[in-house]
mmCIF file as gemmi writes it, N, C-alpha and C atoms, coordinates in Angstrom:
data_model
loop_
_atom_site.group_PDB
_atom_site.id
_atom_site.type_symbol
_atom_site.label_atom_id
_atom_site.label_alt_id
_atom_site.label_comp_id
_atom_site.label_asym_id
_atom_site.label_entity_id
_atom_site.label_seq_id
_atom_site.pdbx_PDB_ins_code
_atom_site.Cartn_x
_atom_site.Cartn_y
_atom_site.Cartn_z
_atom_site.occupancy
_atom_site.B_iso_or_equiv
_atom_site.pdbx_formal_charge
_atom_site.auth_seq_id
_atom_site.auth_asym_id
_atom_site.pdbx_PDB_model_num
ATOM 1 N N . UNK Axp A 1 ? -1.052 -3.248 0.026 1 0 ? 1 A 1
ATOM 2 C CA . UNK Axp A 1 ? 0.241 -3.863 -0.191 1 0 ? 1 A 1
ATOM 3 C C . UNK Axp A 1 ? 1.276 -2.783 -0.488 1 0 ? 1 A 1
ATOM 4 N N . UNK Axp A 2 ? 2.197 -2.8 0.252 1 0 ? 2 A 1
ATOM 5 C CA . UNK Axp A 2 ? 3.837 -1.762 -0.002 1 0 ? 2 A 1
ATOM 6 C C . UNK Axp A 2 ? 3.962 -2.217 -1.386 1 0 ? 2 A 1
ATOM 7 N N . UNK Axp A 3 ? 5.149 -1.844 -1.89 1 0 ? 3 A 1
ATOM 8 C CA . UNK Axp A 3 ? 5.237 -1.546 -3.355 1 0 ? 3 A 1
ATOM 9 C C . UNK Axp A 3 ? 6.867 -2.528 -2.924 1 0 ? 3 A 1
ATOM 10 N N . UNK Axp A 4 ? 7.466 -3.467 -3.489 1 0 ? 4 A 1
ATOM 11 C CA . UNK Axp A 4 ? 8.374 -4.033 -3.511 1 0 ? 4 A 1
ATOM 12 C C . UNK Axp A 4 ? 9.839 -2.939 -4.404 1 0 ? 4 A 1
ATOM 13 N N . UNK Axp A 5 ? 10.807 -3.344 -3.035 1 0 ? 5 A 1
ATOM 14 C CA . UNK Axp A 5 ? 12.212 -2.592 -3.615 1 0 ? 5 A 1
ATOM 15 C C . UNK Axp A 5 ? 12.408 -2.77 -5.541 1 0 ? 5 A 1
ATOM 16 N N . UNK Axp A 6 ? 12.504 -3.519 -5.49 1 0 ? 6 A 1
ATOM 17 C CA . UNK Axp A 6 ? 12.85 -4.341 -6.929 1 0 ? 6 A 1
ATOM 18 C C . UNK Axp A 6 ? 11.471 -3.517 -8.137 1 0 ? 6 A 1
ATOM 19 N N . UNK Axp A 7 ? 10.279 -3.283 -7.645 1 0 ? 7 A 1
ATOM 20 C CA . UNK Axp A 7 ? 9.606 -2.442 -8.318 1 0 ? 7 A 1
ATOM 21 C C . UNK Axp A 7 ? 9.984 -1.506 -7.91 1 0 ? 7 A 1
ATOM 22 N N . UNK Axp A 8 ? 10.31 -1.028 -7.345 1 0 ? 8 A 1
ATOM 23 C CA . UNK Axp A 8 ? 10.476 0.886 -7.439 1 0 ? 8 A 1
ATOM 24 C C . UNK Axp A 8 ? 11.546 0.943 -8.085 1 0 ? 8 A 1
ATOM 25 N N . UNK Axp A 9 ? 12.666 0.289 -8.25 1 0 ? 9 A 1
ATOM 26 C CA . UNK Axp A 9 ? 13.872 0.423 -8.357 1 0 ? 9 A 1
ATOM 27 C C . UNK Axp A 9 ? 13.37 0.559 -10.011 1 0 ? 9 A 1
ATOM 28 N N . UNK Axp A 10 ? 13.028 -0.665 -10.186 1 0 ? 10 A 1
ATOM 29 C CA . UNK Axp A 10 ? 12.25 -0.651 -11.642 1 0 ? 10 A 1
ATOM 30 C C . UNK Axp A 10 ? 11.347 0.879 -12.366 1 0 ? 10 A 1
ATOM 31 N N . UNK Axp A 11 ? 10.935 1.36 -11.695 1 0 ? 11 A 1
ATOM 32 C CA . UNK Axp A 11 ? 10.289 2.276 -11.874 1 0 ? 11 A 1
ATOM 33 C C . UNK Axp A 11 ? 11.09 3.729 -11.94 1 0 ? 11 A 1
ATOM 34 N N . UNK Axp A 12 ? 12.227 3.966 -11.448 1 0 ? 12 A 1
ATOM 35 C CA . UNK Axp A 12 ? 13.248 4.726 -11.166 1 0 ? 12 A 1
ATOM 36 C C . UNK Axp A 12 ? 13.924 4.46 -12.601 1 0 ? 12 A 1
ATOM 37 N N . UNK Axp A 13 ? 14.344 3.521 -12.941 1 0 ? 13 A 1
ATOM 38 C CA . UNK Axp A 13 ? 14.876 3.145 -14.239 1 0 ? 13 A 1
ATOM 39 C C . UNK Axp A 13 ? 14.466 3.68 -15.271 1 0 ? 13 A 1
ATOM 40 N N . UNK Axp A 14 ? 12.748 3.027 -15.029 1 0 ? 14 A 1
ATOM 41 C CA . UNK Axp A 14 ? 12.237 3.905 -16.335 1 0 ? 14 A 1
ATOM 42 C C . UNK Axp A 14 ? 11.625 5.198 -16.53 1 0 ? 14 A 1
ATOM 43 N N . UNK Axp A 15 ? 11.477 5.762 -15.388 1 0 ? 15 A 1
ATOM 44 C CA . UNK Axp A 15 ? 11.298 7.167 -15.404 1 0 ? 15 A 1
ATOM 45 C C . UNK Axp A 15 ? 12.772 8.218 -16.102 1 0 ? 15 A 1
ATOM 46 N N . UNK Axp A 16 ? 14.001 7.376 -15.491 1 0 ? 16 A 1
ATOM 47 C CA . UNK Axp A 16 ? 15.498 8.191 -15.567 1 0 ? 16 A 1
ATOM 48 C C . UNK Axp A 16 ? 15.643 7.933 -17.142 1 0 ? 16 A 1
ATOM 49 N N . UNK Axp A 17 ? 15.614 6.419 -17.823 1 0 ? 17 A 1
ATOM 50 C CA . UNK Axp A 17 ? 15.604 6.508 -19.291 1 0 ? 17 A 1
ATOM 51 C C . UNK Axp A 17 ? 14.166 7.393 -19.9 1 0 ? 17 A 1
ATOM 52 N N . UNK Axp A 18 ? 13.551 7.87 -19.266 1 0 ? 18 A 1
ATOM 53 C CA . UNK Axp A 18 ? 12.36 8.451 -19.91 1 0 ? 18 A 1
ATOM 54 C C . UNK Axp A 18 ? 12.963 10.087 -20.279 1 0 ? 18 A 1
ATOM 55 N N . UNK Axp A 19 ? 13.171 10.549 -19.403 1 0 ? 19 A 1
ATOM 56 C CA . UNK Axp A 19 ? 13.939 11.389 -19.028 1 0 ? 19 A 1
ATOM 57 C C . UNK Axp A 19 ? 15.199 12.221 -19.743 1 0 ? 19 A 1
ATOM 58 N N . UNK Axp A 20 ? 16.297 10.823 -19.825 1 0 ? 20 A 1
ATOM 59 C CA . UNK Axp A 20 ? 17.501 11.097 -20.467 1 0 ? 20 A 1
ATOM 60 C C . UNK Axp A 20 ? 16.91 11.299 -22.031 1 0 ? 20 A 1
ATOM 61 N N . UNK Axp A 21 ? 15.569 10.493 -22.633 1 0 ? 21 A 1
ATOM 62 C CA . UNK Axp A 21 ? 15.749 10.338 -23.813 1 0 ? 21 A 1
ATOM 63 C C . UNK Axp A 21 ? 14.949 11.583 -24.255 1 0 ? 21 A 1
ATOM 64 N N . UNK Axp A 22 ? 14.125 12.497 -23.13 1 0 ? 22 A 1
ATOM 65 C CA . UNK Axp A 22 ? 13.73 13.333 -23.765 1 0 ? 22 A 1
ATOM 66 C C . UNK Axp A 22 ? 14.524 14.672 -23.232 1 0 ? 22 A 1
ATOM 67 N N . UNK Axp A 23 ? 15.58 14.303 -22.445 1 0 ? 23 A 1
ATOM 68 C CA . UNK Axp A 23 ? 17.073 15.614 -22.926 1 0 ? 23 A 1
ATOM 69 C C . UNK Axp A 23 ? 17.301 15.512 -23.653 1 0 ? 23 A 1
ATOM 70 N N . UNK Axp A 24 ? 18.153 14.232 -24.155 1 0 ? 24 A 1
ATOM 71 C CA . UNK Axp A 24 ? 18.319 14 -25.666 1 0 ? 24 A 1
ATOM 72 C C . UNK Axp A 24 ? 17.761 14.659 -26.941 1 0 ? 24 A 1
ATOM 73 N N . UNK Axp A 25 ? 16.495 14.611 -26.588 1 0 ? 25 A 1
ATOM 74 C CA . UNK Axp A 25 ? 15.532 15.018 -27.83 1 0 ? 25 A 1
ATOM 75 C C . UNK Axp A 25 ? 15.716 16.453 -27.823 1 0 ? 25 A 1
ATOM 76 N N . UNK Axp A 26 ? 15.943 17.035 -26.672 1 0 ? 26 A 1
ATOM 77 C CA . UNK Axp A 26 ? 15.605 18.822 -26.213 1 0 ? 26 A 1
ATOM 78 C C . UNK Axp A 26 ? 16.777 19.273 -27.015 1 0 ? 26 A 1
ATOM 79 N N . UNK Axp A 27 ? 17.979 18.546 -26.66 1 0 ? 27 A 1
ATOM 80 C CA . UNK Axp A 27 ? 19.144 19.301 -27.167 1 0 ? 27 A 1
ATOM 81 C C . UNK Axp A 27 ? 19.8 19.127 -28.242 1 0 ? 27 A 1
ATOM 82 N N . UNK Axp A 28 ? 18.816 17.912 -29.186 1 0 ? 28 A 1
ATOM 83 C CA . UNK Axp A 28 ? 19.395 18.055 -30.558 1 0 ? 28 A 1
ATOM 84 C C . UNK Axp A 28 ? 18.307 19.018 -31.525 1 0 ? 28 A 1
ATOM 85 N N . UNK Axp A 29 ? 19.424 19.659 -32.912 1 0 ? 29 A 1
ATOM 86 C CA . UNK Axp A 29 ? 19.046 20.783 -33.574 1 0 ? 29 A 1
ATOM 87 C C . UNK Axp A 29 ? 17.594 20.386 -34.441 1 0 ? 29 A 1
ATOM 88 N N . UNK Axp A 30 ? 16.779 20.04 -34.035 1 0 ? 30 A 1
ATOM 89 C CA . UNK Axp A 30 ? 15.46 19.735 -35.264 1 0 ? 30 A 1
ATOM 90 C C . UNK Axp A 30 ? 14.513 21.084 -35.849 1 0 ? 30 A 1
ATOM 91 N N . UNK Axp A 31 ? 13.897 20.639 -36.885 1 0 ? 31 A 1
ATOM 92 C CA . UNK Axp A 31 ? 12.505 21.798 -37.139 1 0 ? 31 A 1
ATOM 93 C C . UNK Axp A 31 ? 11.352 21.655 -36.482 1 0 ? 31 A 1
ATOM 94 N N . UNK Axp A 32 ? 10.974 22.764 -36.17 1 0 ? 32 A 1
ATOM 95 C CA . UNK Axp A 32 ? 10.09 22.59 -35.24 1 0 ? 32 A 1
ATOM 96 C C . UNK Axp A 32 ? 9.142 21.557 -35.238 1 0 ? 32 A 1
ATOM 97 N N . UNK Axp A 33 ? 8.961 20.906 -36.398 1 0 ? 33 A 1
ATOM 98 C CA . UNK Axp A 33 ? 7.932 19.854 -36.343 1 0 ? 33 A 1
ATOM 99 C C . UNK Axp A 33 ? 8.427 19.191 -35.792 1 0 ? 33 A 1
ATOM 100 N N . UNK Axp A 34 ? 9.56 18.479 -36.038 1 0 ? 34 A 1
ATOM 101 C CA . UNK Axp A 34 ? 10.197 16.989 -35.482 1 0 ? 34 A 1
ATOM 102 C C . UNK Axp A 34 ? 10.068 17.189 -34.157 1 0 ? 34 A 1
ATOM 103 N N . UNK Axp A 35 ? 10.755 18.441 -33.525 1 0 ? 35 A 1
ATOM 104 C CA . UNK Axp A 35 ? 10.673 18.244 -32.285 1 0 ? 35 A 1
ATOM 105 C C . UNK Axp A 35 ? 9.439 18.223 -31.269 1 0 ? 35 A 1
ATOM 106 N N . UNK Axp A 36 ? 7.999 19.062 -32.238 1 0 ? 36 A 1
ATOM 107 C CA . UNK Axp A 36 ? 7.069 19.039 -31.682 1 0 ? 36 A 1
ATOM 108 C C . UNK Axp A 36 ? 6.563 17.109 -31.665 1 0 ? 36 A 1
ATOM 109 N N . UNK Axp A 37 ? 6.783 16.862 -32.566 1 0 ? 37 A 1
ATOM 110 C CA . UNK Axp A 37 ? 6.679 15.334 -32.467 1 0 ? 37 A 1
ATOM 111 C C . UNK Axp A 37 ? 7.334 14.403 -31.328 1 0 ? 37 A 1
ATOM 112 N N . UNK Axp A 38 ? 8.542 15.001 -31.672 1 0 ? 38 A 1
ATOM 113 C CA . UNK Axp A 38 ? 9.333 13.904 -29.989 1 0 ? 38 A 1
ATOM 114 C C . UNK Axp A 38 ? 8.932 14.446 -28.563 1 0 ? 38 A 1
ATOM 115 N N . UNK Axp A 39 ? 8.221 15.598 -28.689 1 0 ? 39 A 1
ATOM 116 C CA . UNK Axp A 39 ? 7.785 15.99 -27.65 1 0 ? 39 A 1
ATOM 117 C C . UNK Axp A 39 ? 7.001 15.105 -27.512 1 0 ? 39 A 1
ATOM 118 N N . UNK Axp A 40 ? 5.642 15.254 -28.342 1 0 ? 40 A 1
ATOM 119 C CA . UNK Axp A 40 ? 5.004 14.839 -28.268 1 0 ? 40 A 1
ATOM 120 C C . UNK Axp A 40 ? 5.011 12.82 -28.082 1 0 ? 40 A 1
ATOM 121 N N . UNK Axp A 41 ? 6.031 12.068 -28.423 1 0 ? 41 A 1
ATOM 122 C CA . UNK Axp A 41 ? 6.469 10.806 -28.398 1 0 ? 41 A 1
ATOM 123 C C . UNK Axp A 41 ? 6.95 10.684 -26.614 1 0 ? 41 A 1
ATOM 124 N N . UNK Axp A 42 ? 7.702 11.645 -26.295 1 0 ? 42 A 1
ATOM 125 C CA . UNK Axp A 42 ? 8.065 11.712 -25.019 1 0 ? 42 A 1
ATOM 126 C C . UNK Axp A 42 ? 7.264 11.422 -23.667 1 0 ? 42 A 1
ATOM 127 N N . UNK Axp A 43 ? 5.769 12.856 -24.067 1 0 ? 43 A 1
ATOM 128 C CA . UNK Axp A 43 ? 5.235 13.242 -23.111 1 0 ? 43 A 1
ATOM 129 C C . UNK Axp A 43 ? 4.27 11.332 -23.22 1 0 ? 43 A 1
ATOM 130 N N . UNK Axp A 44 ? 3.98 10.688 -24.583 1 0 ? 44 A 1
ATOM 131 C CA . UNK Axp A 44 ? 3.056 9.405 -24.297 1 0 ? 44 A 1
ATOM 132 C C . UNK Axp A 44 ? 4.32 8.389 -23.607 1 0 ? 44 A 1
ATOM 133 N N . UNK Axp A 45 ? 5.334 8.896 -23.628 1 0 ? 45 A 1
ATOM 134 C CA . UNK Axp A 45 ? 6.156 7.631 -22.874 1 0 ? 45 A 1
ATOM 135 C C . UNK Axp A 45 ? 6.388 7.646 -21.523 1 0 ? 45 A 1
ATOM 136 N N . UNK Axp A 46 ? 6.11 8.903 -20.744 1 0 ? 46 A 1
ATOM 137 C CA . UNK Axp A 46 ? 5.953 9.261 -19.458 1 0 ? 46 A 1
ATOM 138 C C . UNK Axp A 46 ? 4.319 8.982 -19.274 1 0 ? 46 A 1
ATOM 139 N N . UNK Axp A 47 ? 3.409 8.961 -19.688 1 0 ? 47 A 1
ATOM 140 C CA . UNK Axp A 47 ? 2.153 8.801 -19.453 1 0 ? 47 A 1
ATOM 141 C C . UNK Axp A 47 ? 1.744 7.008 -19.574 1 0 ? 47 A 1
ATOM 142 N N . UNK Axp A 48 ? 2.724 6.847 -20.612 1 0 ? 48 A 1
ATOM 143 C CA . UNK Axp A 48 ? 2.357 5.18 -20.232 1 0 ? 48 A 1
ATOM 144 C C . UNK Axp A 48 ? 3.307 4.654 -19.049 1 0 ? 48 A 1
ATOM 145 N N . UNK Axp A 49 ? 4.483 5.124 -18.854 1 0 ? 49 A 1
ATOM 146 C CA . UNK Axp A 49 ? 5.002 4.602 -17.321 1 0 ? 49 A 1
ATOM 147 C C . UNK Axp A 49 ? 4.148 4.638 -16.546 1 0 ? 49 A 1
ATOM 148 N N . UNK Axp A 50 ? 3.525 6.068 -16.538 1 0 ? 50 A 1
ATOM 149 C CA . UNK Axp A 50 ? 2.643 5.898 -15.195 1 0 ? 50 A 1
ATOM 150 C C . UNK Axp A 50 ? 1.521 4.998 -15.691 1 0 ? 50 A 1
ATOM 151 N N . UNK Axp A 51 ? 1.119 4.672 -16.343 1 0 ? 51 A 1
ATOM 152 C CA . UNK Axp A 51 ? -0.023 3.624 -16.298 1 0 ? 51 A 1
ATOM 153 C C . UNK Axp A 51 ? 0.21 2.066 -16.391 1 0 ? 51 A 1
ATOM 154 N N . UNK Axp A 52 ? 1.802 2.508 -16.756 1 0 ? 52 A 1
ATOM 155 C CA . UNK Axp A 52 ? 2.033 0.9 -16.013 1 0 ? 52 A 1
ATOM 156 C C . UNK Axp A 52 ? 2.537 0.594 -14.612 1 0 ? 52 A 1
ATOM 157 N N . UNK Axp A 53 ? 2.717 1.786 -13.319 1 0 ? 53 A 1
ATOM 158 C CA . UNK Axp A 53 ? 2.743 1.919 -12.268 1 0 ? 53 A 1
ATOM 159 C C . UNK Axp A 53 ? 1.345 1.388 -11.838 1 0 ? 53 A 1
ATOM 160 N N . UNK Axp A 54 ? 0.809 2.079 -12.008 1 0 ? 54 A 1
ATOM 161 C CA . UNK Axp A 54 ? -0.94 2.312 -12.153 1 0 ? 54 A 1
ATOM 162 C C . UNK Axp A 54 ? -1.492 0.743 -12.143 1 0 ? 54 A 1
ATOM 163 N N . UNK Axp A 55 ? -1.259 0.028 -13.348 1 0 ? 55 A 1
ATOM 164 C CA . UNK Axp A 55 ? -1.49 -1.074 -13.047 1 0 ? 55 A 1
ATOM 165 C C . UNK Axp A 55 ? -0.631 -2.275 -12.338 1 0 ? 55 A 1
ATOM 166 N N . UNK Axp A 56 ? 0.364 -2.326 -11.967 1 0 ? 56 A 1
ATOM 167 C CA . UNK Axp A 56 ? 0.998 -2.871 -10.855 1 0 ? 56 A 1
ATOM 168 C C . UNK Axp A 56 ? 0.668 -2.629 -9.654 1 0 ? 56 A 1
ATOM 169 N N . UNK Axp A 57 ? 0.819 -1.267 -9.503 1 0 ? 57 A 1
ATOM 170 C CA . UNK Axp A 57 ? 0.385 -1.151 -7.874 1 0 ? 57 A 1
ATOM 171 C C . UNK Axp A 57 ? -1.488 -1.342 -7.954 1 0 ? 57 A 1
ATOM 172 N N . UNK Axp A 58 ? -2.344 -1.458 -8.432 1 0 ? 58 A 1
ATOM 173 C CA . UNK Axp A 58 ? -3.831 -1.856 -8.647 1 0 ? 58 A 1
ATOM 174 C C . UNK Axp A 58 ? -3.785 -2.906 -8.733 1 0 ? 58 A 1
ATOM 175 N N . UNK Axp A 59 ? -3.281 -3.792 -9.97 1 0 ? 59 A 1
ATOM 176 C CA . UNK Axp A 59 ? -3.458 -5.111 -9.727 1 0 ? 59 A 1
ATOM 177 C C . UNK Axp A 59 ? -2.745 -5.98 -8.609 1 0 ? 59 A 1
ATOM 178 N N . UNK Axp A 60 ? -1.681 -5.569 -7.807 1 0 ? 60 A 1
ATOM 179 C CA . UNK Axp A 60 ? -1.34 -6.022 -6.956 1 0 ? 60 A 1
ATOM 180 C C . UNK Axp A 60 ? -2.434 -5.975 -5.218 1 0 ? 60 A 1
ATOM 181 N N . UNK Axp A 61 ? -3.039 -4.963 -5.665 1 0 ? 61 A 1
ATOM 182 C CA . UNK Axp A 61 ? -3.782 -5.363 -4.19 1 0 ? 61 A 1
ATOM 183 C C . UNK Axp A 61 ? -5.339 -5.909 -4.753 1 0 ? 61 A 1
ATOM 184 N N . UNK Axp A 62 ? -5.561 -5.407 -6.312 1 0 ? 62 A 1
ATOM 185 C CA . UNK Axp A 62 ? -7.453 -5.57 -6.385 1 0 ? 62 A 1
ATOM 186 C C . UNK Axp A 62 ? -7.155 -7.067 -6.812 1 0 ? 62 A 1
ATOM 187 N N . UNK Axp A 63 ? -6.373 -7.811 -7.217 1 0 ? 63 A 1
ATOM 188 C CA . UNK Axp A 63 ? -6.084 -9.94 -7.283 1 0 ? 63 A 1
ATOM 189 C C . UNK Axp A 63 ? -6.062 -10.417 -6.445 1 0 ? 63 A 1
ATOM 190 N N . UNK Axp A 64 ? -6.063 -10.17 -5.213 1 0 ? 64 A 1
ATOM 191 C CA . UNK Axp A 64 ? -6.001 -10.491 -3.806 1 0 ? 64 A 1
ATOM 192 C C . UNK Axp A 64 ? -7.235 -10.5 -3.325 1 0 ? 64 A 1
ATOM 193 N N . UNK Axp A 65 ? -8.177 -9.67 -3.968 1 0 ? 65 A 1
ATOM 194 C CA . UNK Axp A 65 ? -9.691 -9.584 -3.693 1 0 ? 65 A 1
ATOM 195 C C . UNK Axp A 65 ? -10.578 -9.567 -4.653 1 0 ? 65 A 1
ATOM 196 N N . UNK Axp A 66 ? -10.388 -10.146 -5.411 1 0 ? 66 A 1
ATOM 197 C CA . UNK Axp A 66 ? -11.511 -10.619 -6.302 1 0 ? 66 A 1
ATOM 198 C C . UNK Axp A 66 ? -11.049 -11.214 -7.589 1 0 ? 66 A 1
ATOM 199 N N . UNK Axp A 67 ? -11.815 -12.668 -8.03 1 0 ? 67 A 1
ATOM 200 C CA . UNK Axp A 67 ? -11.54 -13.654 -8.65 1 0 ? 67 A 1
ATOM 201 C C . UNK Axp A 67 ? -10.621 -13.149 -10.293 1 0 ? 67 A 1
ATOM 202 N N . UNK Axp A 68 ? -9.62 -13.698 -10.648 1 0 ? 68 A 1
ATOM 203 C CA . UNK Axp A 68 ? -8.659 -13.364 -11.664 1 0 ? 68 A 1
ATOM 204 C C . UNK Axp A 68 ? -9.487 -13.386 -13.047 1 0 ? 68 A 1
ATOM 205 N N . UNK Axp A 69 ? -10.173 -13.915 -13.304 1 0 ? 69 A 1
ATOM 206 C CA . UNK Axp A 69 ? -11.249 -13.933 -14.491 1 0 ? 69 A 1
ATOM 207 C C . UNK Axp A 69 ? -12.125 -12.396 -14.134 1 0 ? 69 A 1
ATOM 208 N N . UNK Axp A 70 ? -12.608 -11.908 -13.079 1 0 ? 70 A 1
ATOM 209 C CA . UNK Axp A 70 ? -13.155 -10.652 -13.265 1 0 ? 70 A 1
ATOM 210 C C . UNK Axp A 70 ? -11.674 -9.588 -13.403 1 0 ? 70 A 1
ATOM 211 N N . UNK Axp A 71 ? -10.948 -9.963 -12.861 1 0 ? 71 A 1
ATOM 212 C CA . UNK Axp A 71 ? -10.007 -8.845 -12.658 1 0 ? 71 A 1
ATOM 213 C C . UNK Axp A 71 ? -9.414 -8.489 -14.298 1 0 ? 71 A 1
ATOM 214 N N . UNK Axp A 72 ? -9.514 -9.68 -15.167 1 0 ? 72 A 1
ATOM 215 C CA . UNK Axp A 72 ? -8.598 -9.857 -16.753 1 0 ? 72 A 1
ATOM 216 C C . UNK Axp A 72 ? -9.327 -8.741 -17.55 1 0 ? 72 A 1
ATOM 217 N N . UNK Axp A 73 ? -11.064 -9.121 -17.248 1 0 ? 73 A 1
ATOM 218 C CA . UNK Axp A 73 ? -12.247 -8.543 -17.761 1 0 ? 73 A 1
ATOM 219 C C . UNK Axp A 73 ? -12.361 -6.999 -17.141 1 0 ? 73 A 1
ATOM 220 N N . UNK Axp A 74 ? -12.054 -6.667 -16.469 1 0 ? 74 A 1
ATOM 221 C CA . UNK Axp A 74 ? -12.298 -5.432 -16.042 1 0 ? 74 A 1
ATOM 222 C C . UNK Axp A 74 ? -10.808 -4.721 -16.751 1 0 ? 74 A 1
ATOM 223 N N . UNK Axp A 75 ? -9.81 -5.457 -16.472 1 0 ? 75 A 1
ATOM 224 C CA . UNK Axp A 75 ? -8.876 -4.899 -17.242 1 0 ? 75 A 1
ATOM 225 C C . UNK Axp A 75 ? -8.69 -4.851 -18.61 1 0 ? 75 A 1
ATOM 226 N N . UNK Axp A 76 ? -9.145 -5.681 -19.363 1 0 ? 76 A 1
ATOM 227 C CA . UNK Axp A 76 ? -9.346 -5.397 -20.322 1 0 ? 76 A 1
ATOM 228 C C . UNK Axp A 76 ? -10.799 -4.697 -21.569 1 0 ? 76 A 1
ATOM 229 N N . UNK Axp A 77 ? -11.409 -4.39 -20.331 1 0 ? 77 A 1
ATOM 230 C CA . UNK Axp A 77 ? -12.605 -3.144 -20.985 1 0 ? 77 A 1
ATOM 231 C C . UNK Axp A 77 ? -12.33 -2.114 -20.458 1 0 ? 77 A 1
ATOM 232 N N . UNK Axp A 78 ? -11.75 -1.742 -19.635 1 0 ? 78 A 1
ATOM 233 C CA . UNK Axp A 78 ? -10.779 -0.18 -19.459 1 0 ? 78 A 1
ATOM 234 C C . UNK Axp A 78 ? -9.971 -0.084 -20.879 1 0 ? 78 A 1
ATOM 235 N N . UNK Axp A 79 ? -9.179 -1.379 -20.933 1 0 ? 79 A 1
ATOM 236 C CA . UNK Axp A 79 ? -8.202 -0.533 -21.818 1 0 ? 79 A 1
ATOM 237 C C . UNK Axp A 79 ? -8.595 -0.741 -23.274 1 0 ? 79 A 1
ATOM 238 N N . UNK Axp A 80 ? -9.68 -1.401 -23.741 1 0 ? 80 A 1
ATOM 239 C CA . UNK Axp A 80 ? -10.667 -1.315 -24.789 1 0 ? 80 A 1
ATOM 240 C C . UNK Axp A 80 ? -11.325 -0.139 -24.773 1 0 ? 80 A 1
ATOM 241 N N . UNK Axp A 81 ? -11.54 0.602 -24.044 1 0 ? 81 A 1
ATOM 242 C CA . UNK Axp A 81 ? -12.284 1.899 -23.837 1 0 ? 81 A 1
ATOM 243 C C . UNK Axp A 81 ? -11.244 2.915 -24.121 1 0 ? 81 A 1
ATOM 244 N N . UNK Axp A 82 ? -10.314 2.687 -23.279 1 0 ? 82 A 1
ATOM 245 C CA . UNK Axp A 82 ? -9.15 3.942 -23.572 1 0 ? 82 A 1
ATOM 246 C C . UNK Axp A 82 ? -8.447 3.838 -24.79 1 0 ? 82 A 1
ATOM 247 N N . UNK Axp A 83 ? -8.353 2.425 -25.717 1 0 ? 83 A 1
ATOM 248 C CA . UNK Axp A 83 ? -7.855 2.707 -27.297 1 0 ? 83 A 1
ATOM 249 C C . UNK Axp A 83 ? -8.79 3.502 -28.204 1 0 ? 83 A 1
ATOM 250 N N . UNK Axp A 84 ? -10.636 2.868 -27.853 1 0 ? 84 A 1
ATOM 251 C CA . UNK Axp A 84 ? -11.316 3.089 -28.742 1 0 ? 84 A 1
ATOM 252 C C . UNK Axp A 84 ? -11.203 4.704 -28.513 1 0 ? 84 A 1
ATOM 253 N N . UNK Axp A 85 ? -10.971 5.695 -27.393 1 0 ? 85 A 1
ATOM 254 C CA . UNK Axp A 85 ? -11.059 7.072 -27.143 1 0 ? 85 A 1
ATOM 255 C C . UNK Axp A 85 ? -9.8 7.764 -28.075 1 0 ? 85 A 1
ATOM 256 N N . UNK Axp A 86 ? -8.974 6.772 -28.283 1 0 ? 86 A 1
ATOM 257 C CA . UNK Axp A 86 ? -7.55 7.589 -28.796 1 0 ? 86 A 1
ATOM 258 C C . UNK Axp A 86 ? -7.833 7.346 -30.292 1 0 ? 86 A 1
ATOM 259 N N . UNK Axp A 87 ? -7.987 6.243 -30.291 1 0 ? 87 A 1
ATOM 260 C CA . UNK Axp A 87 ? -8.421 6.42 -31.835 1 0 ? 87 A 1
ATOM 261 C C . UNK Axp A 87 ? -9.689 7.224 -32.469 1 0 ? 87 A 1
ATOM 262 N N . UNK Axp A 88 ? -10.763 7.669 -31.972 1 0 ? 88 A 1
ATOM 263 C CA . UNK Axp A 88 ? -11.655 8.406 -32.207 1 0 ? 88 A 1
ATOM 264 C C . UNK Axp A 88 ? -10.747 10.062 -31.948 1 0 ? 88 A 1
ATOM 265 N N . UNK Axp A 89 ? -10.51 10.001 -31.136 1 0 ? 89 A 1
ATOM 266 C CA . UNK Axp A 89 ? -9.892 11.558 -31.027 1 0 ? 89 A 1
ATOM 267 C C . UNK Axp A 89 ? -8.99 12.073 -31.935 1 0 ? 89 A 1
């Protein structure tokens, strides 16, 4: 499945506010901690865009092929797996 105008457009949005907010962050005066922090706030807000790309463009073609009760379940023991990893780490 192509990726619909209206999603990309969407996706453009939030990459550009992702973006602006971590110029923002670059060019105001902080101590190094703070800013190692908004870095660090930044770089998980670009990493969850893409994983909510990730799951749009996936769930848009793997619901089309196989029943919505496996698809909920598979999606939600990925992302039971990937909290329990962040919180252990």
């Amino acid at each position: 499945h192509q990726v619909v105008f209206l999603e990309g457009l969407g996706v453009f949005v939030a990459f550009t506010g992702a973006i602006l907010a971590g110029k923002e962050a670059a060019d105001a005066e902080d101590t190094d901690e703070s800013a190692l922090l908004s870095l660090w706030g930044d770089a998980l807000g670009i990493i969850s865009s893409i994983g909510g790309i990730g799951y749009i463009v996936l769930g848009k073609s793997l619901r089309s092929t196989m029943p919505v009760l496996l698809f909920m379940v598979l999606n939600m023991a990925v992302a039971s797996i990937l909290i329990l990893l962040f919180m252990l780490a």
